[in-house]
C-alpha positions in Angstrom: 0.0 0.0 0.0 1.6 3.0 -1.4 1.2 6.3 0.7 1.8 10.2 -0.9 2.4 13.1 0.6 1.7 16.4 0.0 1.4 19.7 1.1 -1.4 21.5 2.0 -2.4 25.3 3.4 -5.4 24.6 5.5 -7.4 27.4 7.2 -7.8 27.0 10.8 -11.0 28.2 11.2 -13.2 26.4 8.8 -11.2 23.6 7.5 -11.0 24.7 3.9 -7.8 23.5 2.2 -5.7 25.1 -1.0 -2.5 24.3 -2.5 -0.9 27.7 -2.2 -1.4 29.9 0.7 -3.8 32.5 0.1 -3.9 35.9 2.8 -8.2 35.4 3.2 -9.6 32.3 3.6 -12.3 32.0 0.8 -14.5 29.5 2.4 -15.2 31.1 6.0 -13.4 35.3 5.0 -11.0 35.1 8.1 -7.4 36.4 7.6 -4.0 34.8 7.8 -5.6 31.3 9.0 -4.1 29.6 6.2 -1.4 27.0 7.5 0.7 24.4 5.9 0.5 20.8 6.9 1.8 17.8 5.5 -1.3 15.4 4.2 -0.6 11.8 3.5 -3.1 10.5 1.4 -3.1 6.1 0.5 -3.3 5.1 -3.0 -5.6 1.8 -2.3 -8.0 1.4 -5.2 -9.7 -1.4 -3.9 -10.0 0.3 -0.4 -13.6 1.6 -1.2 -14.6 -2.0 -2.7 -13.2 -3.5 0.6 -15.4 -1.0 2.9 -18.6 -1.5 1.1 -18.5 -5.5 0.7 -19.0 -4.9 4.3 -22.1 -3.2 4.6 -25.7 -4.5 4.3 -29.0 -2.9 2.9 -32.0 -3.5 4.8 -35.3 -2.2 5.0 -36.1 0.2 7.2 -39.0 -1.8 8.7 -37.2 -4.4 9.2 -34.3 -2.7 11.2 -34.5 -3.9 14.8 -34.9 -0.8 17.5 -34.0 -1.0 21.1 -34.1 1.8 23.7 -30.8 3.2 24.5 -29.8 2.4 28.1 -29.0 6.4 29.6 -27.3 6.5 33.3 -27.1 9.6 34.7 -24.2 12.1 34.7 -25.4 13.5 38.6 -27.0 16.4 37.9 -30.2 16.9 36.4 -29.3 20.3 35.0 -27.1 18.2 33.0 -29.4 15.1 32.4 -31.8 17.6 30.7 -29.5 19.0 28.3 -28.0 15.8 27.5 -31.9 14.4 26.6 -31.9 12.1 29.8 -28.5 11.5 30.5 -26.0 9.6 29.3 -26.3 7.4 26.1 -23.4 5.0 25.7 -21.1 4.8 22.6 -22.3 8.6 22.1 -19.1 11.2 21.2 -20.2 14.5 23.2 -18.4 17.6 22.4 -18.4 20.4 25.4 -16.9 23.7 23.9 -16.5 27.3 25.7 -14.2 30.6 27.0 -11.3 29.7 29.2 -12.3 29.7 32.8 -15.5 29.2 32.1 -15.3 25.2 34.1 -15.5 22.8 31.3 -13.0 20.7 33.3 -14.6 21.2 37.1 -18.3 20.5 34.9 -16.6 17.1 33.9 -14.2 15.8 36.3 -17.6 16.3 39.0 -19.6 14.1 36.3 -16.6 11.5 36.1 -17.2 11.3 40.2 -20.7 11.2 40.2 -20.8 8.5 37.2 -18.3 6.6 39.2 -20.1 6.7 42.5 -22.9 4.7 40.8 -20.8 2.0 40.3 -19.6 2.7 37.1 -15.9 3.1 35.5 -14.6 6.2 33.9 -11.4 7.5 32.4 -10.3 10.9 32.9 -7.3 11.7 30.6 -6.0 15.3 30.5 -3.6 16.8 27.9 -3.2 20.0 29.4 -2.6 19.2 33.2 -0.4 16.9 35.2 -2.2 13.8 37.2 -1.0 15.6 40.4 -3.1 18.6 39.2 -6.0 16.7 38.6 -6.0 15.2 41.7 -5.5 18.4 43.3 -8.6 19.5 42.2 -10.5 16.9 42.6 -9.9 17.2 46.5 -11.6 21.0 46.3 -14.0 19.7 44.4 -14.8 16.4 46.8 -14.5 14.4 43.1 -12.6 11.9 44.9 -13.9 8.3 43.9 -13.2 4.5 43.2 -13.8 3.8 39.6 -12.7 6.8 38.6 -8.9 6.7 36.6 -7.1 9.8 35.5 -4.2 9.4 33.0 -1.6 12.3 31.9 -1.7 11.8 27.9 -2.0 13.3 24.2 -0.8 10.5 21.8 -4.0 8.6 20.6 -2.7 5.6 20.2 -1.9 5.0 23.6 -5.0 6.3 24.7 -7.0 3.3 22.8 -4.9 0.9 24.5 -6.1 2.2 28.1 -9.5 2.2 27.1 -9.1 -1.2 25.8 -7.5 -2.4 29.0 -9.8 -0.5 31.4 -12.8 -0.9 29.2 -14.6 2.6 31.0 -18.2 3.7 30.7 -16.9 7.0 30.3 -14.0 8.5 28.8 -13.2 12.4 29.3 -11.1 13.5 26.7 -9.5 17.3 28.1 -8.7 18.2 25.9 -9.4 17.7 21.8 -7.2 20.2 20.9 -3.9 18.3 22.3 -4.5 14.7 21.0 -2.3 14.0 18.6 -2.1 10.8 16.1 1.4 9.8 15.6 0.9 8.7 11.7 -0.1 12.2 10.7 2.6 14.6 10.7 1.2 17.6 12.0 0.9 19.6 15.4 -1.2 18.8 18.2 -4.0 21.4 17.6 -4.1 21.5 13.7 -6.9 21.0 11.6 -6.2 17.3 10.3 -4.7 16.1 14.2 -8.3 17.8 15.4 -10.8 15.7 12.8 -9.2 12.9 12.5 -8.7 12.4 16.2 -12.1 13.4 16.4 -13.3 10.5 13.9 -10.8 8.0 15.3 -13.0 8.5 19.0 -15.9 8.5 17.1 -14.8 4.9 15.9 -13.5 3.9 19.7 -16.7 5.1 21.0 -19.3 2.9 18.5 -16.8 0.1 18.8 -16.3 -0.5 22.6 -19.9 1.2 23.2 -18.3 3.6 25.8 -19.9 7.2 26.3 -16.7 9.6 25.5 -16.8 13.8 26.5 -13.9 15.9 24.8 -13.5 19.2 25.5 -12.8 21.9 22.7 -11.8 25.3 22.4 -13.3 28.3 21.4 -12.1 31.4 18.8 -12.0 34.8 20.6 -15.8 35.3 19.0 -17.2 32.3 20.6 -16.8 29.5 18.4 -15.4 26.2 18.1 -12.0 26.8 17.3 -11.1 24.2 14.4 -12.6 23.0 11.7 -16.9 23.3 11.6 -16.7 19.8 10.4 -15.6 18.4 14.1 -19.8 19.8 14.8 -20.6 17.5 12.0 -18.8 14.3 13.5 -20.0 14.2 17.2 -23.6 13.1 18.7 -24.0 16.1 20.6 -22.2 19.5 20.8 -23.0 21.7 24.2 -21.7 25.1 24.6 -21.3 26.2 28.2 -21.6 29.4 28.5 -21.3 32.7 31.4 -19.0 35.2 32.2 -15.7 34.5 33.8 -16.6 36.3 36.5 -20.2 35.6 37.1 -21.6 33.2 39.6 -24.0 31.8 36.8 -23.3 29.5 34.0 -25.8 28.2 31.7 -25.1 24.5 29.3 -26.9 24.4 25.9 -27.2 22.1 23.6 -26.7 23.3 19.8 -26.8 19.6 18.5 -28.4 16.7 20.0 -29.0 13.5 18.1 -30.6 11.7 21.1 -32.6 14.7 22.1 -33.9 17.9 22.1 -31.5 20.9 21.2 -34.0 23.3 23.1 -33.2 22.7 26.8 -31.1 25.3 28.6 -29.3 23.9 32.0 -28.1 26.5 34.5 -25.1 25.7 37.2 -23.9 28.2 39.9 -20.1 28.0 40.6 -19.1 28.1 43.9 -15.9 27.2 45.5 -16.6 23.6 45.8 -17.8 23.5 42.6 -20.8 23.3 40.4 -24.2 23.3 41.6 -27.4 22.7 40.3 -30.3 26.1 40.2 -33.6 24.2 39.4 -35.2 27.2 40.0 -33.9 30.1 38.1 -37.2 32.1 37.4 -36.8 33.2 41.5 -33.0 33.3 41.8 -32.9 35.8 38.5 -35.3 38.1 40.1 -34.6 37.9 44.0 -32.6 41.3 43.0 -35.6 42.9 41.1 -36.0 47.0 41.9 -38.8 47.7 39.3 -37.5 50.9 38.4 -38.0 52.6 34.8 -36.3 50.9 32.1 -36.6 47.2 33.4 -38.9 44.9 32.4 -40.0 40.9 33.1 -40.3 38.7 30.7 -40.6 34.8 30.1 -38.6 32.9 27.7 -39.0 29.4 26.7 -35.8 27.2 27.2 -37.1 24.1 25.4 -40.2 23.1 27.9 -38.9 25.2 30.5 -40.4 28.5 31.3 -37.7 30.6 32.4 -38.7 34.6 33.6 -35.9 36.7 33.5 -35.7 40.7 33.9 -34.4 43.1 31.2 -32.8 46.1 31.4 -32.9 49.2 29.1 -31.0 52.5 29.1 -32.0 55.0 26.7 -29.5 58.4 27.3 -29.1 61.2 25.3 -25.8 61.3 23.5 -24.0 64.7 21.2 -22.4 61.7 18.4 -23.9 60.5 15.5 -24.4 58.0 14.9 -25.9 56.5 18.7 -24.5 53.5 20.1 -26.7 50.1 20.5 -25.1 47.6 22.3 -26.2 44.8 24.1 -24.3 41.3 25.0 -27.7 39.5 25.8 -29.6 40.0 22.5 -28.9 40.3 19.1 -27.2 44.1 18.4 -29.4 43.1 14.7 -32.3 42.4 16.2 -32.1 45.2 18.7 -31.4 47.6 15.9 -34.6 46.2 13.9 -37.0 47.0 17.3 -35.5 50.5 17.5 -36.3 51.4 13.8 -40.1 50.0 15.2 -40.1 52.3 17.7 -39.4 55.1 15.9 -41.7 54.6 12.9 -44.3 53.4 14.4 -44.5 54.8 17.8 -42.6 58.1 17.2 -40.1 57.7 19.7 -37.4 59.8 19.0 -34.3 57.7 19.7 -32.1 58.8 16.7 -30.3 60.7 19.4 -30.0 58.6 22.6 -27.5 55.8 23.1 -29.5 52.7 23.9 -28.1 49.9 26.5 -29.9 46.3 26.8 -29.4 43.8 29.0 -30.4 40.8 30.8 -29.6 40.5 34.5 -28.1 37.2 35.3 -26.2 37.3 32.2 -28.4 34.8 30.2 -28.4 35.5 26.5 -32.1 35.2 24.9 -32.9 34.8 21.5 -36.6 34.0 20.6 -39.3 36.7 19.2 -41.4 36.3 22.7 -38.9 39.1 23.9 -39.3 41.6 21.3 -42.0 43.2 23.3 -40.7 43.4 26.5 -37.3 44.8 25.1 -39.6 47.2 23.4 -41.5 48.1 27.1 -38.0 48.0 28.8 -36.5 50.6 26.1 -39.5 52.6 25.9 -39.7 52.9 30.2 -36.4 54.3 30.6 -36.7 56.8 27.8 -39.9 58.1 29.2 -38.6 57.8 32.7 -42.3 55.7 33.5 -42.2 52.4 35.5 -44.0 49.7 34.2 -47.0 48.3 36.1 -46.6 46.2 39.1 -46.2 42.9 39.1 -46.5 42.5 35.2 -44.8 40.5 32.4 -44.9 41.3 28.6 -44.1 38.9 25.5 -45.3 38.8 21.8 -43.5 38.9 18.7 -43.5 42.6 17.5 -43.4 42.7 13.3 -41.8 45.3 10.8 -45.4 47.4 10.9 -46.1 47.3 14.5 -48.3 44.4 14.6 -48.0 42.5 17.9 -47.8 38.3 16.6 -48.5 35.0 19.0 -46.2 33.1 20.5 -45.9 29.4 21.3 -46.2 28.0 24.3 -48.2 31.5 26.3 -49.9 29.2 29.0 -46.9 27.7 30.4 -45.1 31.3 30.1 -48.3 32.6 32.2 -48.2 29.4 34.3 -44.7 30.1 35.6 -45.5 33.7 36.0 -48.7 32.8 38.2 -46.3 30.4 40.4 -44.0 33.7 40.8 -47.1 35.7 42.3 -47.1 38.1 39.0 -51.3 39.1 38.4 -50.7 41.1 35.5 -49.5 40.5 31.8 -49.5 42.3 28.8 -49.9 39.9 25.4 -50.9 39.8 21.8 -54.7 39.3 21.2 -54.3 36.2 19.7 -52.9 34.7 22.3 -55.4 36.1 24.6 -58.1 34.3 23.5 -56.2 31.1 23.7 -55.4 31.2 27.5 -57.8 33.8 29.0 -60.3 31.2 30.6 -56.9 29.2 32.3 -56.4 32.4 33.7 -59.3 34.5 35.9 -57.2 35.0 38.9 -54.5 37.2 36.7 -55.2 40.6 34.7 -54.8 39.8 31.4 -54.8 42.5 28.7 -54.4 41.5 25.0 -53.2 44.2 22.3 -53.0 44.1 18.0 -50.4 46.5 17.7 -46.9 47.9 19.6 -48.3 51.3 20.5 -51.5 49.7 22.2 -49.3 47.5 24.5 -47.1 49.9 25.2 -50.2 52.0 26.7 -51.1 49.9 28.5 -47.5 48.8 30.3 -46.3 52.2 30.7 -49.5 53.8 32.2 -49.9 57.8 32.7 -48.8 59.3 36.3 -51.5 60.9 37.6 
């Protein structure tokens, strides 16, 4: 079997490969990501026969299903996210910012996985065993079953497994596994997919649940190529500010569950710990002051009320700033124009601020509305009413749009003591006789709903 090799200028951000180097990567428009690596490519011509003599076509009917055996990873913040917990011979991928606690989020799962009596291998590229261990005393992740190994070659790595056979494998992480028959860095695009694919193999093979850890790109995404999304089962992002005390785990592809669910962790100094209910620990801080607003989002099936935050001020440069780190600058920019044409709000000239306390980032059309209230209140100066919550999908001409899911959004509400809410019409109809013990007031159109938040002093 002869092999060839030749060289290659691969970009590290998408994957896309030339054979000269080239300044801006044509297939994602980043600069200077264009790096030369040595490919090695097999000139087999009956490899492709060999492979598929080994396959079999069935019918689909006739393909037997069973009901994939999940254990738990200890915490049901996790469990949801993952669709249930644990399926084995799935390849999970947990990317996010440094510091963040990808590694405290899976060395407590390794514990907690092998307190039930189960095995699980811990191996770390980045830290010595001593460290782990270290910090698995802070973080009382001390357990029997549980193995840690200091390793990056690959091949090595298969032979633990092998000998260990685990029912979890943390891999910490992707980015410095390296396969000794490919000549490029630890961290390259080829070392990072086919690594990836050769755990994807180990994992299907042995049946054994594996977790590696990735990096992220100083904008937030997977650093590598977008194809290593594209090999795993699943791919969470875990995401929160350094120095919050909040972090929230979301899955952006599930193939054993929903992609929908949100889970939420508080990090303390013993670790990670679970907040089942965020609705009442996002707004225990709540002043109801002009220019803040409650709303509730839907995390998958999970109603989830959460306060925003507006700050319209008056600013001498053109043009005004519009920033916000918990919504969409596009779509905050699209509710502003609204508010201007349609409700003749004169904001060309104030600076305008949103945010969501807690540091959650939301991204479905329920919010429009209350962003709209929230930005409105502070430029008036005018609290909202008391004890109210706003959502509806606000459209290009004003028009306020229903929303999925308005009775469990109200539900949760009601459980938070909240008797008012302001909603599209549409919706009103649907929920209004679940609902006699709260004010409800329905509305067709922005300006009309913005009345009635934002009542007149006096």
């Amino acid at each position: 079997m002869a092999k060839k090799k030749k060289r290659m200028y691969v970009c590290a951000e998408c994957g896309y490969d030339s054979i000269k180097w080239l300044g801006k990567c044509p297939g994602c428009g980043a600069w200077n990501t264009l790096n030369e690596e040595i490919i090695t490519e097999t000139d087999d011509r009956s490899f492709s026969a060999n492979v598929g003599a080994k396959s079999k076509v069935e019918d689909i009917g006739n393909v037997e299903v069973e009901d994939l055996p999940r254990f738990s990873a200890g915490s049901k913040e996790f469990d949801r996210v993952l669709g249930g917990g644990i399926i084995p011979g799935s390849l999970v991928l947990i990317v996010g910012d440094p510091g963040v606690g990808k590694s405290t989020l899976t060395l407590a799962t390794s514990a907690s996985v092998a307190r039930s009596g189960k095995k699980v291998l811990y191996v770390t590229g980045e830290e010595s065993a001593r460290q782990v261990r270290m910090r698995a005393d802070r973080l009382k992740a001390v357990a029997d079953g549980l193995f840690v190994v200091s390793e990056t070659n690959l091949s090595t790595i298969e032979n633990h497994i092998e000998n260990i056979k685990p029912n979890l494998v943390i891999m910490d992480s992707i980015q410095t596994m390296f396969r000794p028959e490919l000549e490029s860095a630890p961290g390259s695009v080829s070392q990072v997919r086919e690594c990836a694919v050769e755990l994807l193999r180990v994992a299907k093979s042995v049946n054994t649940a594996i977790f590696i850890i990735g990096h992220v790109t100083k904008d937030g995404t997977l650093a590598g190529p977008r194809v290593l999304e594209h090999i795993v089962d699943t791919v969470l992002y875990f995401e929160g500010e350094r120095h919050a005390s909040y972090r929230a785990l979301r899955a952006v592809k599930n193939r054993f569950g929903s992609t929908n669910e949100l889970g939420l962790f508080e990090m303390r100094d013993t670790g990670l710990k679970d907040v089942p209910d965020a609705s009442k620990l996002f707004l225990s801080d709540r002043t109801g002051d002009a220019g803040t607003v409650v709303i509730p989002v839907m995390e998958g099936a999970r109603p989830l009320l959460v306060e925003v935050q507006a700050l319209a001020a008056p600013t001498p440069f053109v043009p005004p700033r519009r920033t916000s780190d918990s919504i969409d600058v596009k779509s905050l920019q699209l509710l502003l124009a609204v508010l201007e044409k349609r409700v003749h709000l004169p904001l060309g000239t104030c600076d305008v601020y949103v945010k969501v306390a807690g540091g959650i980032k939301i991204d479905e059309p329920a919010a429009d509305l209350g962003v709209c209230a929230a930005i409105a209140s502070s430029f008036s100066g005018r609290a909202l009413r008391e004890r109210a919550i706003l959502f509806g999908e606000v459209g290009l001409s004003g028009e306020l749009r229903a929303v999925s899911q308005a009775e469990a959004r109200l539900t949760e509400a009601r459980r938070l003591g909240f008797k008012c809410a302001v909603l599209p019409k549409k919706n009103l109809r649907e929920v209004e006789k679940n609902f006699t013990d709260m004010k409800l007031y329905g509305a067709e159109i922005l300006r009309d709903a913005l009345s009635i938040a934002l009542p007149k002093e006096g």
